[in-house]
N, C-alpha and C positions, 0 to 999 in steps of 0.2 A: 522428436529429434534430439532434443537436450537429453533423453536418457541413453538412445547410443551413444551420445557424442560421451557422456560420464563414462558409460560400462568401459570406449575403447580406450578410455585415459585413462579409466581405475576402479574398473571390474566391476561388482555389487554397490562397495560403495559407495564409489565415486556414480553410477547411475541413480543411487538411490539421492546422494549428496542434491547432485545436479537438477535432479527433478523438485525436490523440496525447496532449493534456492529461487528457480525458472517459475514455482508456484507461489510462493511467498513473496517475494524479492518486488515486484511491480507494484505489488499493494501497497506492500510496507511503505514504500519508495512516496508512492501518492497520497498517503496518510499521512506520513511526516509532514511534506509539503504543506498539505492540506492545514495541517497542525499550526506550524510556523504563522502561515499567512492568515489565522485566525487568531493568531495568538499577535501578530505584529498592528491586525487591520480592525480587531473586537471590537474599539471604543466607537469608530466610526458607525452615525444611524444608520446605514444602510446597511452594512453588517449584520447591526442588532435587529433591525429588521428583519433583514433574511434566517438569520439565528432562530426568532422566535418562530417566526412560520414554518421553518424544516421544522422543529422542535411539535409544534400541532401535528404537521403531516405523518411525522413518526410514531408519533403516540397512539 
């Protein structure tokens, strides 16, 4: 839908635009977040808890 909606406001590259923001745009959006409130909430143990254990699961 977001690449019609681009192509009929602005051809190529505005679908091409619009598809890249529509794909990118939520993540980035939840990453920040995500950023912030680990950045504001780190020192607290259950953070560093959780920190460690994601940190096992991923490895």
């Amino acid at each position: 839908m977001e690449i019609y909606i681009g192509f009929q406001e602005g051809g190529y590259l505005g679908s091409f635009l619009a598809a890249v923001f529509a794909t990118v745009a939520p993540s980035l959006i939840l990453m920040l977040t995500l950023m912030v409130l680990l950045y504001k909430f780190g020192t607290y143990p259950q953070v560093k808890r959780l920190n460690r254990q994601l940190r096992c699961f991923l490895e």
